[in-house]
N, C-alpha and C positions, 0 to 999 in steps of 0.2 A: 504494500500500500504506500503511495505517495507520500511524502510527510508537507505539511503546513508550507513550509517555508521553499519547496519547491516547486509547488502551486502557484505559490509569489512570482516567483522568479519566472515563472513558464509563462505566466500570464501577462505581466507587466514588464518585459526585458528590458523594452528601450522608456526607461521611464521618466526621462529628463530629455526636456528645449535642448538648443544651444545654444542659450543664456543660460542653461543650468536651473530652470523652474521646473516643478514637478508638472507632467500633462495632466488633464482633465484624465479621470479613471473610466473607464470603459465601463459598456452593462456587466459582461464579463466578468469583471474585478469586483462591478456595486453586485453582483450576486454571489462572487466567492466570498464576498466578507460578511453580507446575511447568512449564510450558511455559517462559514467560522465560528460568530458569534451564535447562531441556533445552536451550535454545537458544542458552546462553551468555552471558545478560546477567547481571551482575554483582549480586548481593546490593545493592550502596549504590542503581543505578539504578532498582530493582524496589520501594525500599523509596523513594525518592524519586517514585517513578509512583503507589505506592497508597497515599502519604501516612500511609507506617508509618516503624517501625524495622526496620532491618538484623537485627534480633534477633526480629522478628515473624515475616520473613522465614525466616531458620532454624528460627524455631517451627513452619510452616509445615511445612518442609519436611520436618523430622524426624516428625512427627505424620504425615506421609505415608508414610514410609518405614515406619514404625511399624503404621498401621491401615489403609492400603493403602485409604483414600479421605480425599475433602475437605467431606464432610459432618461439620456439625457431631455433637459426642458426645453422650449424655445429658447432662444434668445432676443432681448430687447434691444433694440436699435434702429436705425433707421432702415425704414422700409424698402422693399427694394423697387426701383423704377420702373413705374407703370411706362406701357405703350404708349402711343401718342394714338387720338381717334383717329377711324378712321374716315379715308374722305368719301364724299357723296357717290363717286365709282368704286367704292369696294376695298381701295386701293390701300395699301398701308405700306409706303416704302423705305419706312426706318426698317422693319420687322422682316424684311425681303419677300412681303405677301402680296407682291403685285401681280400676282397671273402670271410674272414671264416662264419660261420655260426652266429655269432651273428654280 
């Protein structure tokens, strides 16, 4: 049987930017660490397996309890650019929807 900490590892390899910030945790990883903890491991050793903090780890957790999965959320920001209308021929040639052949 797999131990803990090579689950980590398997899961989360490459788990720093190159700025050196940890990435966003994968569903993946937000389910290996509900399980962990269903299972009894300890907040410090969960957060020592997927190379977080103990406080990621409750983030985690809470956000589950909360929205009842490990997919990540939207994101807020700015919306992304509408088309422009189109004109009275149908024709829309920001969008390349003018009828031509390609």
């Amino acid at each position: 049987m797999a131990k803990l900490e090579d689950i980590g590892r398997i899961l989360s390899p490459n788990s720093r930017n190159a700025s050196g910030n940890r990435k966003e945790l994968t569903a993946v990883e937000r389910a290996a660490i509900l399980a962990g903890r269903m299972a009894g491991v300890l907040a410090t050793q969960l957060a020592r397996e997927f190379d977080c903090t103990t406080r990621t780890i409750q983030r985690t957790l809470i956000r589950f309890n909360n929205h009842q999965t490990v997919e990540s959320r939207p994101r807020s920001g700015r919306p992304k650019k509408r088309p422009k209308k189109v004109t009275k021929a149908g024709q829309n040639k920001d969008l390349g929807l003018d009828g031509g052949p390609f």
